[in-house]
VEXNU-247324 format. One record per residue (C-alpha): residue in one letter; y, z, x. Coordinates in nm, 2 decimals. Each point is the difference from the previous one (the first is absolute). Layout:
% residues N
  code       Y       Z       X
     A       Y       Z       X
...
% end
This chain:
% residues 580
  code       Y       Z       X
     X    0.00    0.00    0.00
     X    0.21    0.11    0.30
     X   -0.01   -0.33    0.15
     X    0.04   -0.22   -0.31
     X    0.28    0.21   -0.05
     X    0.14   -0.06    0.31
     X   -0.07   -0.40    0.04
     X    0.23    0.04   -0.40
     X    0.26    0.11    0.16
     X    0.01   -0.23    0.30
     X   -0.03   -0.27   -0.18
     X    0.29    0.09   -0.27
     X    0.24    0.09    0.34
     X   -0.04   -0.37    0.07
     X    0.06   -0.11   -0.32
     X    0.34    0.24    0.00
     X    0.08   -0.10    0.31
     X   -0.05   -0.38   -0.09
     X    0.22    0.02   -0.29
     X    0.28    0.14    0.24
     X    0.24   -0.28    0.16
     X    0.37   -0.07    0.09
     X    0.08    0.38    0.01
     X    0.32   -0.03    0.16
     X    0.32    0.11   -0.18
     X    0.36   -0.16   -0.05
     X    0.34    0.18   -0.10
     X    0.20   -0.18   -0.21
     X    0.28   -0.06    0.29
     X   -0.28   -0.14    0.20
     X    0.00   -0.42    0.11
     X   -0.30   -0.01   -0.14
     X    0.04    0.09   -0.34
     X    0.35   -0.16    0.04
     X   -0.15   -0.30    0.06
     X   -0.28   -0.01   -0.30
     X    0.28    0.10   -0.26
     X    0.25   -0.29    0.09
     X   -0.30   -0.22    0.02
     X   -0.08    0.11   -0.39
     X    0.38   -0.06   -0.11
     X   -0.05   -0.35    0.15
     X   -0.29   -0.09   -0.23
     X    0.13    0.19   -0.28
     X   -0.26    0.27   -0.01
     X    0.01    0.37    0.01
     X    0.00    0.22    0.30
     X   -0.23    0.21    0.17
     X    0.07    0.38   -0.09
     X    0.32    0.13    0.05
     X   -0.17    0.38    0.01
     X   -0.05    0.04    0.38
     X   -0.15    0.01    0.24
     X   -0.25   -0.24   -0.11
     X   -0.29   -0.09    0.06
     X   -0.08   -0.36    0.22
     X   -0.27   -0.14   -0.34
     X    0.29    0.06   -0.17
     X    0.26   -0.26    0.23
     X   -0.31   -0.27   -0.01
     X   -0.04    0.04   -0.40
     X    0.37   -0.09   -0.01
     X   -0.05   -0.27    0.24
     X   -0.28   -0.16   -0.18
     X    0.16   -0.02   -0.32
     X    0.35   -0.18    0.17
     X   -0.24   -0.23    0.12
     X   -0.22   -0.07   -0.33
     X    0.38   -0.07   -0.08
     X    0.12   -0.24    0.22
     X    0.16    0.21    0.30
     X    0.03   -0.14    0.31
     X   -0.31   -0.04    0.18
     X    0.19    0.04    0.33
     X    0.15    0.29   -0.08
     X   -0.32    0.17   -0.19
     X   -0.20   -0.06    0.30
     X    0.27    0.15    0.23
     X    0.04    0.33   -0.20
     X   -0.41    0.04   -0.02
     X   -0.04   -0.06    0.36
     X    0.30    0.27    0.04
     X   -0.16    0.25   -0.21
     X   -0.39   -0.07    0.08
     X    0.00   -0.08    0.40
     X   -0.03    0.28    0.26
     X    0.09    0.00    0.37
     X   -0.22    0.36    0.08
     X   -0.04   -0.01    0.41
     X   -0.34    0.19   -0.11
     X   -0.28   -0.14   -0.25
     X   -0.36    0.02   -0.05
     X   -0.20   -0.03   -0.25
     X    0.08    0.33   -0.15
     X    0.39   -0.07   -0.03
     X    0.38   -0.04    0.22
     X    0.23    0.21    0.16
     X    0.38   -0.17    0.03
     X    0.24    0.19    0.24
     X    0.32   -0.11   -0.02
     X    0.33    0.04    0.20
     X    0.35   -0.05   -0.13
     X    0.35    0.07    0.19
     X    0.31    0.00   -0.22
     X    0.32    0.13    0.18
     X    0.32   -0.10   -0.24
     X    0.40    0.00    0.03
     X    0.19    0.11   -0.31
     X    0.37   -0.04    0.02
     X    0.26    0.10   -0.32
     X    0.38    0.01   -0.01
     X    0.08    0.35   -0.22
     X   -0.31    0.20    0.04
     X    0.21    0.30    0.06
     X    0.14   -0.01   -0.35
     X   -0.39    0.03   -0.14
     X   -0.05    0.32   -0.12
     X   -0.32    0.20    0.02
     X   -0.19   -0.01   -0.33
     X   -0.22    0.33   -0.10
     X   -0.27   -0.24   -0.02
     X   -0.10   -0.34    0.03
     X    0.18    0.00    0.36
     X    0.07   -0.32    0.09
     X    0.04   -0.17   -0.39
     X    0.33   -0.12    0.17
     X   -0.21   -0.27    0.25
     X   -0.05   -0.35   -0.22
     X   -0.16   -0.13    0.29
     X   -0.35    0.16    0.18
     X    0.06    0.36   -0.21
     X   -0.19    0.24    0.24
     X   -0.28    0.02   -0.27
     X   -0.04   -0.42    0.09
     X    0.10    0.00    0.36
     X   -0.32   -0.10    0.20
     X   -0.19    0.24    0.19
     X    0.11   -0.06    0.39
     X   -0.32    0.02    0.16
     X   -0.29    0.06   -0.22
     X   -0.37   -0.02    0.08
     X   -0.22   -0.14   -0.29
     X   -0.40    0.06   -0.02
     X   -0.21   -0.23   -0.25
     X   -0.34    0.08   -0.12
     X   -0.24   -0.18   -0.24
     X   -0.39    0.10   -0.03
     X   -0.23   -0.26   -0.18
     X    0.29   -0.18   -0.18
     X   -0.02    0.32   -0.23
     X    0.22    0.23    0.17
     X    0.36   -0.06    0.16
     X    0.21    0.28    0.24
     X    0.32    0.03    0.11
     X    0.23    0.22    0.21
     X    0.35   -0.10    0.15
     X    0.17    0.23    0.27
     X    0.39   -0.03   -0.01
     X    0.24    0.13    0.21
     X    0.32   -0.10   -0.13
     X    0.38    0.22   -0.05
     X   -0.03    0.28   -0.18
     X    0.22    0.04   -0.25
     X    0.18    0.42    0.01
     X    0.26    0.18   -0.17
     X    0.21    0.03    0.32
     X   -0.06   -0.39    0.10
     X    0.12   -0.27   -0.22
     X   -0.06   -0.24    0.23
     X    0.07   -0.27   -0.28
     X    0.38    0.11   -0.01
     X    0.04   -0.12    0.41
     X    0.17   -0.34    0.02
     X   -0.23   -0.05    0.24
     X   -0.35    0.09    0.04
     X   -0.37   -0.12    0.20
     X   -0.29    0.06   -0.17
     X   -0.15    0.05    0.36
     X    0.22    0.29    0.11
     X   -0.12    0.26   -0.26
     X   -0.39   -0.11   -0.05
     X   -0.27    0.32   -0.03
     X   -0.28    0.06   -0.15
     X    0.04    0.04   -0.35
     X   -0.11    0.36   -0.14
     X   -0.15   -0.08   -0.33
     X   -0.20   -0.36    0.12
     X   -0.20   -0.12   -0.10
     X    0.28   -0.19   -0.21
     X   -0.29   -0.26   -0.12
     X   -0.38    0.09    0.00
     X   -0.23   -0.01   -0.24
     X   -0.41   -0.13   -0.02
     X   -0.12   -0.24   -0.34
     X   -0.28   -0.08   -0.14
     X    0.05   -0.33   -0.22
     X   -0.23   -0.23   -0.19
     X   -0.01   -0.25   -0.27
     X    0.16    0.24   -0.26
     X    0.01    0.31    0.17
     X    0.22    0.14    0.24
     X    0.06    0.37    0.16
     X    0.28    0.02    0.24
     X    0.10    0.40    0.16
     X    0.27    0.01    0.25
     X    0.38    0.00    0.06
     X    0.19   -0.35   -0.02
     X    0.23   -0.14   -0.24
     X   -0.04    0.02   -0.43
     X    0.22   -0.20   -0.23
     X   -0.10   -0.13   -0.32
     X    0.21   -0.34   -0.15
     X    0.17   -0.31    0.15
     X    0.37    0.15    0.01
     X    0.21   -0.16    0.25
     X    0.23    0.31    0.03
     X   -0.26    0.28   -0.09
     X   -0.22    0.06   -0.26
     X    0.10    0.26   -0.32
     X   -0.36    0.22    0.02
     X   -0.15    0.03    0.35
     X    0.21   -0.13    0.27
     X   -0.10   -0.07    0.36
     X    0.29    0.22    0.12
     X   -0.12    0.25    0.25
     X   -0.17   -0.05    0.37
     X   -0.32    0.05   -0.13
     X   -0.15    0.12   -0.31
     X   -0.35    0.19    0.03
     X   -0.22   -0.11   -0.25
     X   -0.38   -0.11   -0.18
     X   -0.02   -0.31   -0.16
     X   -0.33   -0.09   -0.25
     X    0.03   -0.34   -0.16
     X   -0.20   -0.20   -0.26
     X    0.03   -0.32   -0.04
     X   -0.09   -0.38   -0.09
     X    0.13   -0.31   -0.01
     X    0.25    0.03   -0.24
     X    0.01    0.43   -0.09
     X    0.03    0.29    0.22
     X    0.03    0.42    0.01
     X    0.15    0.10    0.25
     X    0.04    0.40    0.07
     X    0.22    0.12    0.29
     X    0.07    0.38    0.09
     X    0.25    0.07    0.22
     X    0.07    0.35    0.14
     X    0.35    0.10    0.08
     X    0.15    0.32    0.16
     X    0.08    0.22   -0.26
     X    0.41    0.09   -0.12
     X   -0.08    0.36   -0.18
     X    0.29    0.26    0.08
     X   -0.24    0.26    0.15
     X   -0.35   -0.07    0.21
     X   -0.29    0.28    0.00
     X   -0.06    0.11    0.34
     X    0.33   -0.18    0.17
     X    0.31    0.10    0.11
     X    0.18   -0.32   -0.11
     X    0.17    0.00   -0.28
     X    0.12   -0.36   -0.22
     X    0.39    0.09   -0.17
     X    0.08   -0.37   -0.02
     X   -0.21   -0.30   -0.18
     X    0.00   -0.22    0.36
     X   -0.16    0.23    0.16
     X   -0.39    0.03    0.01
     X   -0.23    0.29    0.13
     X   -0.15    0.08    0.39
     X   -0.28   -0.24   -0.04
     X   -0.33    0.18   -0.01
     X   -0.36   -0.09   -0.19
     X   -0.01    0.34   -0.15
     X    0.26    0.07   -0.38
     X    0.14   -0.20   -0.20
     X    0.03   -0.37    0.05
     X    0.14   -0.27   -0.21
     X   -0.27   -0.29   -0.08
     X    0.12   -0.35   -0.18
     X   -0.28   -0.08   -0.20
     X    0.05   -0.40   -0.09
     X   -0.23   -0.25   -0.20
     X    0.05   -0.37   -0.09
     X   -0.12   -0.25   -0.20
     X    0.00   -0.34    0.07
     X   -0.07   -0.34   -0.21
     X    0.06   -0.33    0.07
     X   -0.01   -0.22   -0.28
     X   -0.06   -0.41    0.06
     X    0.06    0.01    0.37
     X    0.35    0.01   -0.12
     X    0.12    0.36   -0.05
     X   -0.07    0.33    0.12
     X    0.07    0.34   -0.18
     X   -0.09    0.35    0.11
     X    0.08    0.38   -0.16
     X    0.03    0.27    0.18
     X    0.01    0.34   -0.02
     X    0.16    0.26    0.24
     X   -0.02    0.37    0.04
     X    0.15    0.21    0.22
     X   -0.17    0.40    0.02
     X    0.02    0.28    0.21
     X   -0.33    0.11    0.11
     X   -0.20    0.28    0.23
     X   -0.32   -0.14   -0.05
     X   -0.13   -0.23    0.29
     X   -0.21   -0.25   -0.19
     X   -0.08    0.00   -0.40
     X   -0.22   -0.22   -0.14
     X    0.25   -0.12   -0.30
     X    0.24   -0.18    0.24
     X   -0.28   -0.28    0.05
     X   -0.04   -0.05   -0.37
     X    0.24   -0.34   -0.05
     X   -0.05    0.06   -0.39
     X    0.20    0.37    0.02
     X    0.32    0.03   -0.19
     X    0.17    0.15    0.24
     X    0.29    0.09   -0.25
     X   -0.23    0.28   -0.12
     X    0.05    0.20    0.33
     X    0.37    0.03   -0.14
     X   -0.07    0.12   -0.31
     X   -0.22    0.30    0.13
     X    0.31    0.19    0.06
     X    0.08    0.12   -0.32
     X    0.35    0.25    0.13
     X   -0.17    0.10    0.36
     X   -0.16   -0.26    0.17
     X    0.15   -0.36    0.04
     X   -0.23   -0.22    0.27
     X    0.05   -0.33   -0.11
     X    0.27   -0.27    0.03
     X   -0.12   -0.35   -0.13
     X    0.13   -0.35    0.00
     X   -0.15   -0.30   -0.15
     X    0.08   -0.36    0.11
     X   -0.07   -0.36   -0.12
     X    0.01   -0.30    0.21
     X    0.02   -0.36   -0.12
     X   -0.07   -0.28    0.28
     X    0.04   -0.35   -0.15
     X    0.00   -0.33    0.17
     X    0.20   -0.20   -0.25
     X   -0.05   -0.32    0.18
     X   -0.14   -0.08    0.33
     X    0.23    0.18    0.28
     X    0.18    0.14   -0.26
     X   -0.08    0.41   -0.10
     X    0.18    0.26   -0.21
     X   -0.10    0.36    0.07
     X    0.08    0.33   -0.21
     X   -0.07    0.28    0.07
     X    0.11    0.34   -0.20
     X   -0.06    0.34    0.05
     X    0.09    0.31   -0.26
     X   -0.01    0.33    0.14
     X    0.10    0.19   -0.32
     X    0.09   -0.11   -0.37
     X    0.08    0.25   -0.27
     X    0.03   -0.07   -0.37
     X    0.26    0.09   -0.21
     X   -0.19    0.26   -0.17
     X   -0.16    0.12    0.32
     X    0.33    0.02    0.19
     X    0.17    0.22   -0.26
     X   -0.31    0.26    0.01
     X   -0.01    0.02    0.37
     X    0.39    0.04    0.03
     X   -0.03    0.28   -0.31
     X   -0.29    0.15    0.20
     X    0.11   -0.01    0.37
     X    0.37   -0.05   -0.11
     X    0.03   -0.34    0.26
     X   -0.27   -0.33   -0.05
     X   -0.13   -0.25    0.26
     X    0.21   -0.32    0.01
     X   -0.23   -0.34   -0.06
     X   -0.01   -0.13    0.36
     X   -0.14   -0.34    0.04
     X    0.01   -0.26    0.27
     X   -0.02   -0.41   -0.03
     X   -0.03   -0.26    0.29
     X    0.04   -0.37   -0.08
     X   -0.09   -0.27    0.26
     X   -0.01   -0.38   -0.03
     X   -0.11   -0.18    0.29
     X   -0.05   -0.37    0.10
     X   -0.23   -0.09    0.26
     X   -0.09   -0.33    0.16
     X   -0.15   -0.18    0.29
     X    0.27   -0.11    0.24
     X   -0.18   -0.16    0.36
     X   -0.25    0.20    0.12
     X    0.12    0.29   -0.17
     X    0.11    0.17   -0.28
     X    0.35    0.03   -0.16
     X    0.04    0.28   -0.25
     X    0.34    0.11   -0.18
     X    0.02    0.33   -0.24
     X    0.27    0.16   -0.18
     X   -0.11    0.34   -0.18
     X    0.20    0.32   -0.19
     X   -0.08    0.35   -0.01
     X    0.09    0.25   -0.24
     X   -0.10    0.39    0.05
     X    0.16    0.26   -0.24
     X    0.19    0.31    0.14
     X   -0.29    0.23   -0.13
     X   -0.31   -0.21    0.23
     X   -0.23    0.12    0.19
     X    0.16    0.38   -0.06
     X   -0.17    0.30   -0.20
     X    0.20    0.28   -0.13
     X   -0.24    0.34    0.06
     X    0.12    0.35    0.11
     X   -0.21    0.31    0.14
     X    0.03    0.34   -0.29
     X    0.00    0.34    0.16
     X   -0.37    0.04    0.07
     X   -0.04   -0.31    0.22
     X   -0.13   -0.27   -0.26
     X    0.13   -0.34   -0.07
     X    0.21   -0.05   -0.30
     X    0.17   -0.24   -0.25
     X    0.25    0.31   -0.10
     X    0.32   -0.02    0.16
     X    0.03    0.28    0.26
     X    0.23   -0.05    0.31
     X   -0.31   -0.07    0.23
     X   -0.10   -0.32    0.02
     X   -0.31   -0.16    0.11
     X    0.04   -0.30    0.17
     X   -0.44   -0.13    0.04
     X    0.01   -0.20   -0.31
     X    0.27   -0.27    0.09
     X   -0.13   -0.32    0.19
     X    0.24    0.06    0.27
     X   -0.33    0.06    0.29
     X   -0.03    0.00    0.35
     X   -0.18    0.12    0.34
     X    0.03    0.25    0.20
     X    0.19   -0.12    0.37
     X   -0.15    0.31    0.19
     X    0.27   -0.15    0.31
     X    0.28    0.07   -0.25
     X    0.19    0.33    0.05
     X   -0.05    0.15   -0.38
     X   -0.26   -0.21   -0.10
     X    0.20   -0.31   -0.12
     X   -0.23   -0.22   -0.13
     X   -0.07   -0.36   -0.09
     X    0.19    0.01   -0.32
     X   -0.02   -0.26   -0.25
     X   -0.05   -0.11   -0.39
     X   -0.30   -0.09   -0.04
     X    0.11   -0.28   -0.25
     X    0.24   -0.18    0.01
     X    0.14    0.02    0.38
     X    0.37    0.08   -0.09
     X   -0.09    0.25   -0.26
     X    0.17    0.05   -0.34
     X    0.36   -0.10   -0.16
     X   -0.07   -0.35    0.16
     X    0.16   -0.37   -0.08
     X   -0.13   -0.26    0.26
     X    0.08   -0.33   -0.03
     X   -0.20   -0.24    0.36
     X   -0.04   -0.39    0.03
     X   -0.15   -0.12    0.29
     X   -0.26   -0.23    0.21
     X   -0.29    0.00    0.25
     X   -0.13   -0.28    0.17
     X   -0.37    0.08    0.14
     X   -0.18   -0.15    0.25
     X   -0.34    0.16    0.04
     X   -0.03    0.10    0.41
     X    0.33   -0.17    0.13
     X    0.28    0.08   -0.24
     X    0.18    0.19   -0.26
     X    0.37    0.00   -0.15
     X    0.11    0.22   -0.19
     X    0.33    0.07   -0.22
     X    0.15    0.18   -0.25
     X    0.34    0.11   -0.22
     X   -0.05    0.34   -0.08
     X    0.27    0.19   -0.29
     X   -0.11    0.37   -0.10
     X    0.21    0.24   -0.26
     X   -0.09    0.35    0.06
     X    0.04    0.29   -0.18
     X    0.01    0.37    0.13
     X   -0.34    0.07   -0.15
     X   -0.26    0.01    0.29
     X    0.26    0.02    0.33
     X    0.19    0.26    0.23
     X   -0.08    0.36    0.00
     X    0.16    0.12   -0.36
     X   -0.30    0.19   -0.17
     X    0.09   -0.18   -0.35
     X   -0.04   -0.33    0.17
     X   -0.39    0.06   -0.05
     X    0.00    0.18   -0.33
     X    0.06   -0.10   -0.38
     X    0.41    0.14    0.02
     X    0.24   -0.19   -0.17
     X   -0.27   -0.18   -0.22
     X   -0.22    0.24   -0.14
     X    0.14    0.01   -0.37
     X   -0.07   -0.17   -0.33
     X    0.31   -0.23    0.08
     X   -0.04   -0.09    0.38
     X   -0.39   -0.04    0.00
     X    0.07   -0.40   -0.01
     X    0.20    0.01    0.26
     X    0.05   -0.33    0.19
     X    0.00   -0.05    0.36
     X    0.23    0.05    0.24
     X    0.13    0.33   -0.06
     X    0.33    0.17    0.15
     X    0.14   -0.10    0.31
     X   -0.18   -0.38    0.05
     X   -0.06   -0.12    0.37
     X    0.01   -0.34    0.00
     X   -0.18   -0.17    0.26
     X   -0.01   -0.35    0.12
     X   -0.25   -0.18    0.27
     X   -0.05   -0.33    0.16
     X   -0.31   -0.07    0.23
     X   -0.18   -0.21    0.20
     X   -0.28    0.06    0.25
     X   -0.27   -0.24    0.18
     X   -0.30    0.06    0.18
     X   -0.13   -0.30    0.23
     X   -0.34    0.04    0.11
     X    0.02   -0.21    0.34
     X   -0.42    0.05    0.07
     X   -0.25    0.28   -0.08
     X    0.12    0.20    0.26
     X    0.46   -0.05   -0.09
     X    0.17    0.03   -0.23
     X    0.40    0.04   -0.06
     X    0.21    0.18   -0.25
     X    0.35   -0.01   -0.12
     X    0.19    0.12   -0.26
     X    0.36    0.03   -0.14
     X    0.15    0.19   -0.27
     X    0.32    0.08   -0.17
     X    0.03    0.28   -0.27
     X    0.33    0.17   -0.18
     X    0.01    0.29   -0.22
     X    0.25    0.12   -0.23
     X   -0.02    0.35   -0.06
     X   -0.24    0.06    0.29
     X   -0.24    0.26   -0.06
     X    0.18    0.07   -0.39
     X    0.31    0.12    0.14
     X    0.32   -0.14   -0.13
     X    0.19   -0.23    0.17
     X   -0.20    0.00    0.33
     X   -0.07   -0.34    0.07
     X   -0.27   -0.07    0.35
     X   -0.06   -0.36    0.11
     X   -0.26   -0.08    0.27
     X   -0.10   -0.31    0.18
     X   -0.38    0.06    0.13
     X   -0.23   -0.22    0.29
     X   -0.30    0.06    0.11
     X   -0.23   -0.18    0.23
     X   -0.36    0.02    0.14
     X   -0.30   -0.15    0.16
     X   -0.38    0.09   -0.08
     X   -0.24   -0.03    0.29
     X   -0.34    0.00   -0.12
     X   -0.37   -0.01    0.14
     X   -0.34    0.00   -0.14
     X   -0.22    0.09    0.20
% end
């Protein structure tokens, strides 16, 4: 029995094993799903998924259906040999190892740094061009693994600026990228190992997660931070998918069990440790794609404080997560929960219109009127729309694709009115304690940081609530040799979500029956205004060159009256890179 047992099981591992291929996985920002999306807005066909990272099965679905469509062959067979080929300097029969080298030193050069000032968060929102969260790593050391075509490993060492309270490096008029590398204290910035088949894929690591095709952010979960840690479990087929993504973050509570370090302001987040409270995004979406044409995918999002390490419920896709909010009854409030709908639809070939919207809360009329007669203040409806329209065409060798997109995010977005009562517990009554762990203003720990700054961002839509953008703009892509990019960038901003005023990242000033409607921007407005243009020219596989050049004015810098800033920006850089 033993050994029929035994010969069972070897023989299903092979057939598990078998099933396994093209584990690797792709951000969204990546050339490679880049690539497969323009290709599908060429042949007039839906994307791959916008939720990533994804998974490589998913990039050669897309690419098969742009080519049952008519895509380019050229280009189709370019972006599979991109995403399928590897260059490992070790393989046997068992599976690679790629090691990788890449040197990136940069020059940054602005006119009126010194009239930037320094944000509570979000450092350096101020830099249109290479923001420190996109500036590359200047030396960084990247380690490939697959294992039978079923498993796929990565791990990049940076050293690259760090980025400290007493250091604004960004506000110099001049500044090396070279002159202030170190190793970076919380790498790895991008690790992670997958397991990824035909319909089924398990990614656990650190790296980038964004869900939808916004060209100025996305309203629900924003790639906005250097790295987000998180699990990934996907389902999926040709034309449907689940995807469920949990994403720990360092918790915001006011007080932390068995810590000295106290949070009094809502940018702030604890001493990192494993142990106490944590804050854990809990996301699902659900895609569709209806006659190659159209894509559409729901999602819900909940943000909840927790102490327990692992529960079972957060892998359940099918869990209405807006229950954890309604557990509270008067003394316990865990939950904060968004939902969002995205529509992708290729109207015509190489022309798309996306829409994506995202409601953090709605009240009724009769529900508003009980919460205000009970808690004597009611929750503002907070919502947040992105519109996009894109045209995207063949042009040479490459590809030529223009956008122009709007943005809309209410003053009460991403933010959650709770307060602590006088034994400790988490409240919806009105006290003069606040709790700040239920807005979706997250962040890391920078343990380099004197106080424990920490990589502060929403984790929505990038420039938070109280938000008009208005951005037009162009790319021209050439897969391995060249890309142009360029962009008009208008923003009115509100005081909701900015400086250090406490009320900035509560319900004040619209918390009644007659300002819960209130429309975006609020108070002082900063008006902001941005032209672009960067290029990266990939002269082989070992050089490439950057340059950029920017040009931004604001009125009412930083939501102070009268205080006008303009700034002219350049940067410039080359990437040395070996694989060895």
């Amino acid at each position: 029995m033993g050994k029929k047992l035994s010969i069972l099981v070897f023989v299903s591992s092979i057939v598990l094993f078998s099933i396994f291929s093209e584990a690797k996985y792709y951000n969204v920002s990546s050339d490679e799903w880049r690539m497969v999306d323009y290709i599908s807005r060429i042949a007039g066909v839906a994307g791959p998924s916008s939720f990533g990272p994804v998974g490589e099965d998913q990039l050669l679905l897309s690419l098969e259906r742009s080519e049952k469509n008519g895509a380019p062959k050229g280009l189709v067979d370019a972006a599979r040999a991109k995403i399928i080929n590897r260059y490992p300097f070790y393989r046997d029969d068992y599976g690679t190892i790629g090691l990788s080298l890449s040197l990136n030193p940069e020059v940054y050069l602005q006119t009126n740094g010194g009239e930037m000032s320094i944000p509570p968060f979000d450092y350096d929102s101020d830099w249109f061009i290479r923001e420190y969260r996109d500036r590359p790593d200047t030396l960084s050391i990247t380690l490939e693994n697959t294992i039978g075509d079923f498993l796929y490993s990565r791990f990049i060492l940076p050293l690259r600026e760090k980025q400290e309270t007493y250091d604004y490096y960004w506000k110099d008029g001049f500044h090396v990228s070279l002159q202030s590398m170190a190793p970076f204290q919380n790498f790895p910035l991008d690790a992670g190992i997958s397991l990824n088949s035909k319909g089924l894929s398990l990614i656990i690591g650190r790296g980038k997660v964004s869900l939808g095709e916004g060209k100025t952010g996305n309203t629900a979960i924003g790639d906005n931070y250097d790295y987000q840690e998180f699990m990934k479990l996907g389902f999926n087929t040709r034309n449907t998918g689940v995807f469920l993504n949990l994403t720990s973050f360092d918790s915001g509570r006011k007080t932390i069990n068995d810590s000295n370090h106290v949070v009094n302001v809502p940018y702030r987040v604890q001493n990192s440790k494993f142990s106490g409270y944590r804050e854990l995004r809990h996301s699902v979406d659900y895609e569709m794609t209806l006659f190659d044409k159209a894509k559409f995918s729901l999602s819900f999002i909940t943000l909840f404080d927790t102490d327990t390490a692992f529960d079972f419920r957060y892998l359940n896709p099918f869990m209405i997560m807006h229950n954890m909010f309604n557990y509270h009854e008067d003394s316990v409030l865990e939950g904060n929960n968004m939902i969002t709908l995205d529509v992708s639809w290729n109207i015509a070939k190489g022309f798309r219109l996306y829409f994506q919207t995202t409601m953090d809360q709605y009240q009724a009329k009769a529900e508003a009127e009980g919460y205000f007669r009970d808690y004597n203040y009611v929750d503002p409806n907070a919502f947040a729309f992105l519109l996009n329209l894109s045209y995207t065409e063949v042009l040479r060798e490459g590809i030529l694709s223009l956008f122009v997109e709007s943005v809309y995010t209410a003053p009460g977005m991403y933010l959650n009115q709770k307060y602590y009562d006088s034994n400790g517990s988490v409240t919806q009554i009105k006290t003069s304690d606040p709790c700040w762990s239920q807005d979706f203003l997250l962040g890391y720990n920078r343990t380099e940081t004197p106080g424990y700054d920490g990589d502060m961002a929403f984790s929505g839509y990038i420039y938070g609530p109280d938000a008009i953008v208005f951005a037009f703009g162009g790319e021209y892509f050439l897969l391995d040799k060249l890309d142009i990019a360029s962009r008009v960038f208008y923003m009115a901003h509100g005081e909701k979500g900015r400086g250090d005023a406490i009320n900035n990242y509560n319900f004040s000033s619209i918390e009644d029956l007659e300002t819960i409607n209130r429309l975006s921007p609020t108070g002082v407005v900063e008006h902001t205004f941005v032209v672009k243009t960067e290029c990266n020219w990939i002269l082989s596989e070992f050089v490439s060159i950057y340059g950029g050049i920017a040009y931004s004015y604001r009125w009412n810098y930083r939501n102070e009256n009268g205080r006008n800033v303009g700034n002219l920006q350049t940067a410039f850089g080359m990437k040395l890179n070996v694989e060895l």
